[in-house]
py3Dmol code that shows the C-alpha trace and the ligand (Angstrom):
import py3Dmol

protein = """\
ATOM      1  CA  UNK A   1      34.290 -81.275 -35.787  1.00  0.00           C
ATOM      2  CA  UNK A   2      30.569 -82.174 -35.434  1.00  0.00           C
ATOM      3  CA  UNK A   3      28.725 -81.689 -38.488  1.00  0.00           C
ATOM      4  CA  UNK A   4      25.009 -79.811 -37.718  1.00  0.00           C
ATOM      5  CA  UNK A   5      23.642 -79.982 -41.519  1.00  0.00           C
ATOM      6  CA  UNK A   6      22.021 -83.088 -41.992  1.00  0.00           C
ATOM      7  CA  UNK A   7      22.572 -82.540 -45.356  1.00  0.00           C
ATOM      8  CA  UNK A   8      26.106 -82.543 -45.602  1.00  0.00           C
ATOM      9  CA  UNK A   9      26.672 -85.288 -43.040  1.00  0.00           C
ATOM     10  CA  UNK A  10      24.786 -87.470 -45.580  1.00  0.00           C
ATOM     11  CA  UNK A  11      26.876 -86.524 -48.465  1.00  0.00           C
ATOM     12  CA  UNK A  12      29.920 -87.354 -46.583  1.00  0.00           C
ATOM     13  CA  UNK A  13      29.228 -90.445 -45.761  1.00  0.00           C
ATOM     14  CA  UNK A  14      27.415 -91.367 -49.355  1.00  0.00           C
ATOM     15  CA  UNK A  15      31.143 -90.145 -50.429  1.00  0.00           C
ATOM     16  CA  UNK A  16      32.920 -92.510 -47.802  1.00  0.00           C
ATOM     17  CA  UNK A  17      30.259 -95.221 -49.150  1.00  0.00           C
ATOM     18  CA  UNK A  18      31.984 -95.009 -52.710  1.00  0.00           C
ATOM     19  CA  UNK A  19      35.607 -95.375 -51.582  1.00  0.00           C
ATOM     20  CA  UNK A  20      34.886 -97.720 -49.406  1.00  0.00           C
ATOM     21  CA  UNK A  21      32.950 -99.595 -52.056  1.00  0.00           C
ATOM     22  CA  UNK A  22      34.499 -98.588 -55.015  1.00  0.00           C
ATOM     23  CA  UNK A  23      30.660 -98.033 -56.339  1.00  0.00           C
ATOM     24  CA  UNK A  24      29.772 -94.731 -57.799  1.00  0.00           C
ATOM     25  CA  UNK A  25      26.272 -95.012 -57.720  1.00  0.00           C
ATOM     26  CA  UNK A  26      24.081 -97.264 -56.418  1.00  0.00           C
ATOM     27  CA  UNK A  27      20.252 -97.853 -57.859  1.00  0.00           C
ATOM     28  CA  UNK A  28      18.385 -98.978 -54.619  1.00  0.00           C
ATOM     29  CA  UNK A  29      18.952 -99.111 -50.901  1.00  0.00           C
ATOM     30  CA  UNK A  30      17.183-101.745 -48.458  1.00  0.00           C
ATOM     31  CA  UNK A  31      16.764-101.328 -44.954  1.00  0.00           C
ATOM     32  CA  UNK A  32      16.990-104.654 -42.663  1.00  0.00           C
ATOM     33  CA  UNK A  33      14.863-104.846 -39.880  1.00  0.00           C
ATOM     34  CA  UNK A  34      14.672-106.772 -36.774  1.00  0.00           C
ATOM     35  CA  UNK A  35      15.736-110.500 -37.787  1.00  0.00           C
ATOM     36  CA  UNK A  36      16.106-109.761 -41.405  1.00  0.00           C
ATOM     37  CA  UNK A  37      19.743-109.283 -41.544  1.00  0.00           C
ATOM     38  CA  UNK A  38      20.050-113.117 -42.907  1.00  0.00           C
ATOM     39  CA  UNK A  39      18.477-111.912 -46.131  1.00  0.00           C
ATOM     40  CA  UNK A  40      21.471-109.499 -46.888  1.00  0.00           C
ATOM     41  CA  UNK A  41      23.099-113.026 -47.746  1.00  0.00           C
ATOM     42  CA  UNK A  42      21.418-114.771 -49.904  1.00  0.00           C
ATOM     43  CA  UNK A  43      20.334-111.416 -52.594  1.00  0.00           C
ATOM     44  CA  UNK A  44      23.029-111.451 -55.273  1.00  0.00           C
ATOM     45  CA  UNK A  45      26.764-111.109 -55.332  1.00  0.00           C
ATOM     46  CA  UNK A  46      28.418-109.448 -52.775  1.00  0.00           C
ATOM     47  CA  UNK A  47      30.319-106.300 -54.180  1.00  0.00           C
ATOM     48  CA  UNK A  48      31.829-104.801 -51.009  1.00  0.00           C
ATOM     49  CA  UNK A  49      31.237-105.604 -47.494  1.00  0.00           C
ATOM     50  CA  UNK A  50      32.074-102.200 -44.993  1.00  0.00           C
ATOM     51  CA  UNK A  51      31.526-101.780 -41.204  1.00  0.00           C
ATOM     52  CA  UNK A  52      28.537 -99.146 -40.973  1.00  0.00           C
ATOM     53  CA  UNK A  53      29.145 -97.386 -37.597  1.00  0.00           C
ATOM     54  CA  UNK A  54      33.128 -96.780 -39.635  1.00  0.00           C
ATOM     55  CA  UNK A  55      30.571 -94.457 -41.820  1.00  0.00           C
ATOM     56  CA  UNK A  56      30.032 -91.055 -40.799  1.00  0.00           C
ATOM     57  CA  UNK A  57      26.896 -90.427 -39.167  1.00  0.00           C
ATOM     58  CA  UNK A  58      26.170 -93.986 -38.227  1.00  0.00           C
ATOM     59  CA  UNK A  59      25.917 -95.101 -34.517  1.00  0.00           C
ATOM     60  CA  UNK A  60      27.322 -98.607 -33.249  1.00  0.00           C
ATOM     61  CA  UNK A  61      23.856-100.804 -33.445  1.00  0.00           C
ATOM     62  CA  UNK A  62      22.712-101.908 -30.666  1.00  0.00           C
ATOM     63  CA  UNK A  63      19.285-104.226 -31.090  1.00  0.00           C
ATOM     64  CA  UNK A  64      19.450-108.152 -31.418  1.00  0.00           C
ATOM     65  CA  UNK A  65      19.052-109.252 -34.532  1.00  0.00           C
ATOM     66  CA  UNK A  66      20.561-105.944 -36.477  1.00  0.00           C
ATOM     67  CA  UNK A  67      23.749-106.051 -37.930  1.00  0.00           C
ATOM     68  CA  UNK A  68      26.496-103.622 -38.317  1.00  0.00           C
ATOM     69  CA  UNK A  69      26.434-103.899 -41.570  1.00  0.00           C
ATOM     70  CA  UNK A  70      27.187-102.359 -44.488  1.00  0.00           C
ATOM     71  CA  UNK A  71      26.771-104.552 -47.958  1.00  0.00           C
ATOM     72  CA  UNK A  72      26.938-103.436 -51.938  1.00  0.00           C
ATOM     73  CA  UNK A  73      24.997-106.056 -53.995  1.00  0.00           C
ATOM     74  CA  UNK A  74      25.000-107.116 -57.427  1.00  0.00           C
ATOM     75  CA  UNK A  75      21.531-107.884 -57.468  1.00  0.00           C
ATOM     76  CA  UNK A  76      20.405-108.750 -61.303  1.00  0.00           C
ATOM     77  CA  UNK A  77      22.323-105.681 -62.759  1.00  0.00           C
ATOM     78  CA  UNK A  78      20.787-103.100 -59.763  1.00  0.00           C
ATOM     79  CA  UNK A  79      23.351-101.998 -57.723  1.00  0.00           C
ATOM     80  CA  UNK A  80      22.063-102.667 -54.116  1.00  0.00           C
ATOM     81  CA  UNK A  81      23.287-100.774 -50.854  1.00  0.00           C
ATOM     82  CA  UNK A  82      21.913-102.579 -48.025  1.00  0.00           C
ATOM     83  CA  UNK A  83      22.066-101.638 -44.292  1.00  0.00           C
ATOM     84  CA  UNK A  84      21.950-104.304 -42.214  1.00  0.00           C
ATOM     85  CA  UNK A  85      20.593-102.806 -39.301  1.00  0.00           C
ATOM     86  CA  UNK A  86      18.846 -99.063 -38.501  1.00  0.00           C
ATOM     87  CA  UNK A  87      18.767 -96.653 -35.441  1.00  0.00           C
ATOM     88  CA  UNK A  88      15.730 -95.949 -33.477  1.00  0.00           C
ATOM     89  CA  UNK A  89      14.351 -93.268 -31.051  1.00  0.00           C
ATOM     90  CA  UNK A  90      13.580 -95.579 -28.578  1.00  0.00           C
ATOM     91  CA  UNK A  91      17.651 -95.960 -28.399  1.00  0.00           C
ATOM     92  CA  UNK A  92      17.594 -92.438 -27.365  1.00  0.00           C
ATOM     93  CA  UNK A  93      18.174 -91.242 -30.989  1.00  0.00           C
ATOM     94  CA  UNK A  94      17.451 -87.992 -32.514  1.00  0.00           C
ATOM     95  CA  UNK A  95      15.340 -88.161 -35.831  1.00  0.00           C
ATOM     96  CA  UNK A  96      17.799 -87.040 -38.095  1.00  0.00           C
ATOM     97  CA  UNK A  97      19.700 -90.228 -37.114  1.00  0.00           C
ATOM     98  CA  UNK A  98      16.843 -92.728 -37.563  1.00  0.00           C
ATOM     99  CA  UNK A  99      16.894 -91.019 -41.103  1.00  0.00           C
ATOM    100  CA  UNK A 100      20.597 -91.015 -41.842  1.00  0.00           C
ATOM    101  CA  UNK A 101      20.860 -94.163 -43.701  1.00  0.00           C
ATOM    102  CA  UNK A 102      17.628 -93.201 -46.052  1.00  0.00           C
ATOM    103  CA  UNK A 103      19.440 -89.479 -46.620  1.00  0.00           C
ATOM    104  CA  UNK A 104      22.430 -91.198 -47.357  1.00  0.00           C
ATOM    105  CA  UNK A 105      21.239 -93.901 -50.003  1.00  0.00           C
ATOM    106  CA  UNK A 106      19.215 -90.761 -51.417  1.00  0.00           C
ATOM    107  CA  UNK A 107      23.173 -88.841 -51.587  1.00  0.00           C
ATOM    108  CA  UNK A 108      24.511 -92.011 -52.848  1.00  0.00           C
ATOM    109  CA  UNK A 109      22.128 -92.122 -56.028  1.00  0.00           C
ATOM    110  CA  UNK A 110      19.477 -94.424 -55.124  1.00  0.00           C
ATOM    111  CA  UNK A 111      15.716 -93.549 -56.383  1.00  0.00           C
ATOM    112  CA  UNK A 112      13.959 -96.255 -54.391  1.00  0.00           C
ATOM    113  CA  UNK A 113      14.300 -97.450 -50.713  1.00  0.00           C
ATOM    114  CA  UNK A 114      13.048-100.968 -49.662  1.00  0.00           C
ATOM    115  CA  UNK A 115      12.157-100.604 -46.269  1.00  0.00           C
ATOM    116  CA  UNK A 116      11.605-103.822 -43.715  1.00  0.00           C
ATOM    117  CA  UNK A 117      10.859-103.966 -40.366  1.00  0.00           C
ATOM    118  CA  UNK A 118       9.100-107.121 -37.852  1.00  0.00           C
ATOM    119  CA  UNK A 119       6.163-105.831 -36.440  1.00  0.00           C
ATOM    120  CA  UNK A 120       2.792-106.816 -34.579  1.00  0.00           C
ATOM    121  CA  UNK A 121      -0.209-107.576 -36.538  1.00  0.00           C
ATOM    122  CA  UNK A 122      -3.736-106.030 -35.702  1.00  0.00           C
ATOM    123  CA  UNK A 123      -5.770-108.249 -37.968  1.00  0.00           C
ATOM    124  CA  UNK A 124      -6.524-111.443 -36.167  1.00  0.00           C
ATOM    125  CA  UNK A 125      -6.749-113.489 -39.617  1.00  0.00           C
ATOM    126  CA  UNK A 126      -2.911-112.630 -39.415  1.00  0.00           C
ATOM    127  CA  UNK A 127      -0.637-115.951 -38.588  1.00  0.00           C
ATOM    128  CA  UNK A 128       2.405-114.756 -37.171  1.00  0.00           C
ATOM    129  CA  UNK A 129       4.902-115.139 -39.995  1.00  0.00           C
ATOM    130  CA  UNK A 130       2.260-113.239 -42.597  1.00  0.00           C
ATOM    131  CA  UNK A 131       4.245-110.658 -44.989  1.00  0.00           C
ATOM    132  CA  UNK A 132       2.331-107.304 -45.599  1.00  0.00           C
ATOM    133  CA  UNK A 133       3.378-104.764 -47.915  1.00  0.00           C
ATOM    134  CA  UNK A 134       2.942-101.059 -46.233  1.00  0.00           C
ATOM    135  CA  UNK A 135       0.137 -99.261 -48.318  1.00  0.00           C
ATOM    136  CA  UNK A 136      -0.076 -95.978 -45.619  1.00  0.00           C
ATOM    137  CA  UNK A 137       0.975 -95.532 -42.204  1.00  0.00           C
ATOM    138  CA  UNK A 138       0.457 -93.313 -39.298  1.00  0.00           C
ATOM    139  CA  UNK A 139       3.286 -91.599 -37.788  1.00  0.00           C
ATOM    140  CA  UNK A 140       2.426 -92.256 -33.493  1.00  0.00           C
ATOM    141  CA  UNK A 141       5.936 -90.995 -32.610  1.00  0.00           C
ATOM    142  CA  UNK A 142       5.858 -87.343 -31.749  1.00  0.00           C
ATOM    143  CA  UNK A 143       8.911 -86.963 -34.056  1.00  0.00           C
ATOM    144  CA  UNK A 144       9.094 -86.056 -37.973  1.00  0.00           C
ATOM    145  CA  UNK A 145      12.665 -85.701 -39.509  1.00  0.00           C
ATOM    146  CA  UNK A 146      11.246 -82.380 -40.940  1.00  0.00           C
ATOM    147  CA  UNK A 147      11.450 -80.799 -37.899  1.00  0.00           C
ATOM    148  CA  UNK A 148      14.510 -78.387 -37.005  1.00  0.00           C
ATOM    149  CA  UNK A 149      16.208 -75.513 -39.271  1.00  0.00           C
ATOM    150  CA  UNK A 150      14.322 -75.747 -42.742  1.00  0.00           C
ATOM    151  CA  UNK A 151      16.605 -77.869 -45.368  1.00  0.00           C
ATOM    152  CA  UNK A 152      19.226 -76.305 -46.811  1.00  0.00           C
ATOM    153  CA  UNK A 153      18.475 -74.509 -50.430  1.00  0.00           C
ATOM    154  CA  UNK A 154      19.862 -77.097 -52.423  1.00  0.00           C
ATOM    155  CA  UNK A 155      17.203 -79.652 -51.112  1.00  0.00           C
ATOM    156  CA  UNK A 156      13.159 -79.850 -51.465  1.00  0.00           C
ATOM    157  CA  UNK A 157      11.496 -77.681 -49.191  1.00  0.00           C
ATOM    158  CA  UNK A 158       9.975 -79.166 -45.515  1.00  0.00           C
ATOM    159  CA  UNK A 159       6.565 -79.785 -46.444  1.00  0.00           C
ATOM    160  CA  UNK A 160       6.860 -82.546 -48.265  1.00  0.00           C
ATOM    161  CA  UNK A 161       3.750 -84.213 -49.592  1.00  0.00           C
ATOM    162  CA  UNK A 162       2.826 -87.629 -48.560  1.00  0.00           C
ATOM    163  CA  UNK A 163      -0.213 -88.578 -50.398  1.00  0.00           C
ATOM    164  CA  UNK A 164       1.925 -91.894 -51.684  1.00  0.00           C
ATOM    165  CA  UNK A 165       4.184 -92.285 -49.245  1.00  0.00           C
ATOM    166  CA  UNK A 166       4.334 -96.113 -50.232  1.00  0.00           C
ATOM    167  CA  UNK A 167       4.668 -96.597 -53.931  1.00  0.00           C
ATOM    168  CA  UNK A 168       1.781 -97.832 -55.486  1.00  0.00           C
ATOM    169  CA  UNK A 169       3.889 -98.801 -58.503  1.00  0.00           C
ATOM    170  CA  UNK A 170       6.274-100.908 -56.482  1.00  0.00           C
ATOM    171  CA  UNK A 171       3.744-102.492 -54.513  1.00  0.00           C
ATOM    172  CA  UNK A 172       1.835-103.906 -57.533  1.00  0.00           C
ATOM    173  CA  UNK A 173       5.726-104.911 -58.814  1.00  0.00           C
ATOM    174  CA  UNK A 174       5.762-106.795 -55.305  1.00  0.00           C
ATOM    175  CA  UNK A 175       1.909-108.651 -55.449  1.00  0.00           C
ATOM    176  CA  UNK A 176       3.431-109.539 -58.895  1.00  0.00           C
ATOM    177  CA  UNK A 177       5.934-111.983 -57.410  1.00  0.00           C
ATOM    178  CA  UNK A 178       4.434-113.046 -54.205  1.00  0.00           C
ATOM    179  CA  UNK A 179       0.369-113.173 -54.658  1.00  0.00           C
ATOM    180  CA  UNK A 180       0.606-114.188 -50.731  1.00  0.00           C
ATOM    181  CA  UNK A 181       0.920-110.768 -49.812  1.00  0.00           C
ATOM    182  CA  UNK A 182      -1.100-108.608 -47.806  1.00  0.00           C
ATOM    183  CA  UNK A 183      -1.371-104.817 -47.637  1.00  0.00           C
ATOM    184  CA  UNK A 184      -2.186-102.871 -44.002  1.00  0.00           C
ATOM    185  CA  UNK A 185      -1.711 -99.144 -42.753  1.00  0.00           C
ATOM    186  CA  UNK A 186       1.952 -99.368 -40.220  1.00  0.00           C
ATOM    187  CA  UNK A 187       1.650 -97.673 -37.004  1.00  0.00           C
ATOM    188  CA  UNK A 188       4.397 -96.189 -35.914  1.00  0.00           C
ATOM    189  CA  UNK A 189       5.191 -95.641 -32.660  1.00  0.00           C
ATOM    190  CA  UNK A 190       8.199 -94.533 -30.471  1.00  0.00           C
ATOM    191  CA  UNK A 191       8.678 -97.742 -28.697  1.00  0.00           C
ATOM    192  CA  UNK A 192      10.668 -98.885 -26.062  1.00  0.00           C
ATOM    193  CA  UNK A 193       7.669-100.961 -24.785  1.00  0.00           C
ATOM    194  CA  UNK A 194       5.198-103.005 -26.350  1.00  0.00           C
ATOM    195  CA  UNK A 195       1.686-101.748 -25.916  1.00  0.00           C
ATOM    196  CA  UNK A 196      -1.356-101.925 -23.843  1.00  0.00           C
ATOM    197  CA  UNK A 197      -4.231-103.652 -25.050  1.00  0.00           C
ATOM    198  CA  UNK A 198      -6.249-100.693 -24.603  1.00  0.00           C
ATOM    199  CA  UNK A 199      -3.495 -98.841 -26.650  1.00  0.00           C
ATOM    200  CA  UNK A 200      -3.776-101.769 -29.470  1.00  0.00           C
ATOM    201  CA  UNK A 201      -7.789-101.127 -29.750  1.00  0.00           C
ATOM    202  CA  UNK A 202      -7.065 -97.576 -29.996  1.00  0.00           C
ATOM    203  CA  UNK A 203      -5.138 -98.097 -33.003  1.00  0.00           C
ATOM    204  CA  UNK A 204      -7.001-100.467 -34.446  1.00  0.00           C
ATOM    205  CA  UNK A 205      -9.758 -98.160 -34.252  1.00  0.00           C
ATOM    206  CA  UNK A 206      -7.566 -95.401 -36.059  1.00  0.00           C
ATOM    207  CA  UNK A 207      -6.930 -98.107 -39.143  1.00  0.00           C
ATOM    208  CA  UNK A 208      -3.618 -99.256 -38.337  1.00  0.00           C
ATOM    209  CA  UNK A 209      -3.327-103.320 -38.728  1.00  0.00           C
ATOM    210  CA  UNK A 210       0.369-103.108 -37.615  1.00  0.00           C
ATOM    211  CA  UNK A 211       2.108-101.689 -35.226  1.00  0.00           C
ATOM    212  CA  UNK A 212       5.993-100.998 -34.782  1.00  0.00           C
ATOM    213  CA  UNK A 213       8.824 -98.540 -33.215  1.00  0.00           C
ATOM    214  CA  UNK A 214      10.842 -98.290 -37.128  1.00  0.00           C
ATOM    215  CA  UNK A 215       9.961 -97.401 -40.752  1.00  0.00           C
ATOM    216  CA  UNK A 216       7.798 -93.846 -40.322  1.00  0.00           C
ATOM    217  CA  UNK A 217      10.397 -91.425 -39.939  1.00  0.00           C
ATOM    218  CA  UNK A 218      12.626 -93.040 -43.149  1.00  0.00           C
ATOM    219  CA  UNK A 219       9.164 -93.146 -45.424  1.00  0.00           C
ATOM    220  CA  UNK A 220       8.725 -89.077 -44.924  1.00  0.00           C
ATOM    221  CA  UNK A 221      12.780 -88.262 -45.129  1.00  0.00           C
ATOM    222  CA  UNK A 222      12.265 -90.788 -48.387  1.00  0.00           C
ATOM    223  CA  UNK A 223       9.373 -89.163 -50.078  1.00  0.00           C
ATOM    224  CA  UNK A 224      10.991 -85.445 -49.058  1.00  0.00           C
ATOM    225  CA  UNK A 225      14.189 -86.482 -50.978  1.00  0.00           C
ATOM    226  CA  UNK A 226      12.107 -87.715 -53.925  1.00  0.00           C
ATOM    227  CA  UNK A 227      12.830 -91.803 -53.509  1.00  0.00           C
ATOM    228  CA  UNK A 228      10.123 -94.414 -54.140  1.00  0.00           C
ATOM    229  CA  UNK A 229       9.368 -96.510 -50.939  1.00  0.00           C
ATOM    230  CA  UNK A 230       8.538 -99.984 -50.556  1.00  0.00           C
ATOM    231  CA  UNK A 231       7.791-100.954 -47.160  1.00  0.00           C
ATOM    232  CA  UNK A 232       7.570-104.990 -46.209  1.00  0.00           C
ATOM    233  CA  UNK A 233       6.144-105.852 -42.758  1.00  0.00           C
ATOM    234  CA  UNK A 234       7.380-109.279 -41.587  1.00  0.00           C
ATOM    235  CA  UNK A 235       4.178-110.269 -38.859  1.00  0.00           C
ATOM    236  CA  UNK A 236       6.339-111.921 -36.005  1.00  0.00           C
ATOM    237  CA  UNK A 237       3.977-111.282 -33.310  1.00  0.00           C
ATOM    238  CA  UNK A 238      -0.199-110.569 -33.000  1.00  0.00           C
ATOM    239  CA  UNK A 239      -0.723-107.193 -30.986  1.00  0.00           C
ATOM    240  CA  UNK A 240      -1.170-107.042 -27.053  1.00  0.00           C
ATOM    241  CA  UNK A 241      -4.384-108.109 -26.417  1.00  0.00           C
ATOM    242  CA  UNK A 242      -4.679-110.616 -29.157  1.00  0.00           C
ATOM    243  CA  UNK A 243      -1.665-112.593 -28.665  1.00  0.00           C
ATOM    244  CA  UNK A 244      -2.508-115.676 -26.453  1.00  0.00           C
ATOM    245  CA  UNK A 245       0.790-114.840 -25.136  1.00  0.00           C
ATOM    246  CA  UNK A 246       3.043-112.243 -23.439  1.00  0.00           C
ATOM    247  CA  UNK A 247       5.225-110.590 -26.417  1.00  0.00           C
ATOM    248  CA  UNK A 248       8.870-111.339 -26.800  1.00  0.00           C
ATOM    249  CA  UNK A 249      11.680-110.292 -28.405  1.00  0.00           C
ATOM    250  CA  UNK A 250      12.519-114.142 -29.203  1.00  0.00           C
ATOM    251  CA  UNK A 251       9.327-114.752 -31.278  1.00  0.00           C
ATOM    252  CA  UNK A 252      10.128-112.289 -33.410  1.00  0.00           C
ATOM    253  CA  UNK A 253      13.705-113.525 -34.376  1.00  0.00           C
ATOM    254  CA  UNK A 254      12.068-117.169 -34.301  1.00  0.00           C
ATOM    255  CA  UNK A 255       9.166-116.057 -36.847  1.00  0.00           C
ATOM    256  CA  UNK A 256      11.530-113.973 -38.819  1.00  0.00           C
ATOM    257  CA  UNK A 257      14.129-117.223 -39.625  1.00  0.00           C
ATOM    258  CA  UNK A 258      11.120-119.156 -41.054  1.00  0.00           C
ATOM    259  CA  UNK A 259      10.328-116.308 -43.289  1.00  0.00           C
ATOM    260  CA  UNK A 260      13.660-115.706 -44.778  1.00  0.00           C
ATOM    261  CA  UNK A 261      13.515-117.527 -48.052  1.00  0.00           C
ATOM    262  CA  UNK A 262       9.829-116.122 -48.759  1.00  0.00           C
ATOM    263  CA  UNK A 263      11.696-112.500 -47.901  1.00  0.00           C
ATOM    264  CA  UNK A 264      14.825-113.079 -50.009  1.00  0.00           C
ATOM    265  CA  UNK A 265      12.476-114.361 -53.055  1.00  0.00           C
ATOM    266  CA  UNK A 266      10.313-111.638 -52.867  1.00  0.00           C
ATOM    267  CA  UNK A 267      12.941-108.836 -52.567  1.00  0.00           C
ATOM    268  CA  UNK A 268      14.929-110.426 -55.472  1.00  0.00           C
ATOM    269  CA  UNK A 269      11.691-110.684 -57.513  1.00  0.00           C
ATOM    270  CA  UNK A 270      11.267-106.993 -56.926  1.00  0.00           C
ATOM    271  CA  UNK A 271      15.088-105.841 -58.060  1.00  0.00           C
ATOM    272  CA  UNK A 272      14.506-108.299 -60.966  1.00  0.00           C
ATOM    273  CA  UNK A 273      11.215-106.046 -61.866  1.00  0.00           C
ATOM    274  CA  UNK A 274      12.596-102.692 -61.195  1.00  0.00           C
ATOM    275  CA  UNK A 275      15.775-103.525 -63.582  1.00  0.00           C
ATOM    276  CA  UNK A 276      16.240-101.756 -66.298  1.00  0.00           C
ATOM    277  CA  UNK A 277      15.174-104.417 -69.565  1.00  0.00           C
TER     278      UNK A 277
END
"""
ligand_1 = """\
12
LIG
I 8.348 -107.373 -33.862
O 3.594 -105.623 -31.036
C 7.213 -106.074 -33.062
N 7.533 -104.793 -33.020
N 5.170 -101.310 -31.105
N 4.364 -103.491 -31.064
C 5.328 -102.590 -31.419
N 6.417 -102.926 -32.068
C 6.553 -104.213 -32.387
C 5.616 -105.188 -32.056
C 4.460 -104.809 -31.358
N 6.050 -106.359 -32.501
"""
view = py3Dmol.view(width=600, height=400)
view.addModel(protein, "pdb")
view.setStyle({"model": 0}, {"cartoon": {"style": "trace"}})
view.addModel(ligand_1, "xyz")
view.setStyle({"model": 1}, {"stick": {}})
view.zoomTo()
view.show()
């Protein structure tokens, strides 16, 4: 039986998540990006370790550097789901699956969503390896996770507002425990390729000083549900056009190993803030 409410598929697998887990309710959920699976190591003590794609709704991953992984973390008394990898239209897709994991931490309890992602950088002051926290972005894709039959009564309405789609709260929690931090407007796009340099000036001239193929679609099914979002850009690449270099897939997972202890002490700081005193 194929499931068609979004909804409902979410519930079942946040209810899969606990027996698998044994966890009732977990407090935050992070979402590993492109070469930032090593972090789910190294964040606190692992609570349960499940197979995602064995969780309803959740495709085998397919993308280098994502894991199909599903991890509970003690992390300094917050209960942490993390998914070691994500789905993404360019994989072919549908919306509702790039959002599944979000709508499922949201059914599993969580009020606040780390999400990370590698991505070019548009501001040439930008080394490759530069963290930026996500104050806005611009959804490029053609696809919003609002779209299709309206939710179902028991959720918010489709029109959800997005004035603060990143959390200013959390992102003064973050500059708080890593003062190297910068802050930059995501672009997201659908992906597949990298872009044109003509397409990089055109976003540059629409304020975006990063660009990726992740992220947008789980910030708007995040704010719709209600969950604070934290979004952490990992610079592993300068855009087409400014890179010295043609762009590859390697640099990224090169850049993104250098980064990892900055990333792991900067998510931990963040848990550490957001626990309860
Ligand atoms: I990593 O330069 C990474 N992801 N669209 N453009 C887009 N996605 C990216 C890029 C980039 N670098």
């Amino acid at each position: 039986m194929t499931i068609e409410d979004p909804y409902e598929l979410a519930a079942q697998a946040a209810a899969a998540i606990r027996s698998a887990t044994g966890i009732d309710r977990h407090d935050v959920a992070l979402v590993l990006g492109s070469g930032w699976a090593g972090a789910a190591d190294r964040l606190g003590d692992v609570a349960a370790d499940v197979e995602l794609s064995s969780i309803p709704g959740f495709p085998p991953p397919a993308v280098a550097g994502h894991r199909n992984l599903l991890r509970s973390i003690d992390a300094g008394g917050q209960k942490l789901l993390v998914f070691g990898g994500r789905s993404h239209l360019y994989e072919g897709h549908d919306a509702a699956t790039v959002v599944h994991g979000v709508r499922t931490a949201a059914a599993a309890g969580c009020g606040a969503v780390i999400l990370t992602n590698a991505a070019g950088g548009l501001n040439p002051a930008w080394p490759v390896g530069q963290l930026v926290l996500i104050q806005d972005q611009i959804n490029l894709s053609g696809h919003s996770p609002m779209v299709g039959p309206p939710p179902p009564e028991d959720q918010p309405g489709r029109f959800c507002d997005l004035t603060e789609a990143y959390s200013s709260r959390l992102r003064r929690l973050a500059h708080s425990v890593d003062s190297r931090l910068a802050d930059g407007v995501y672009a997201g796009l659908i992906g597949g390729n990298y872009e044109t340099p003509a397409e990089i000036r055109m976003l540059a001239t629409m304020g975006a000083d990063l660009v990726g193929m992740s992220t947008v679609l789980e910030a708007v099914a995040a704010r719709h549900l209600g969950l604070e979002v934290l979004g952490i850009s990992l610079v592993t690449n300068l855009a087409a056009g400014l890179s010295p270099a043609p762009l590859a897939h390697t640099e990224v997972l090169e850049a993104a190993k250098e980064a990892e202890t900055r990333v792991v002490d900067l998510i931990r700081g963040v848990l550490a803030g957001l626990a309860p005193e």
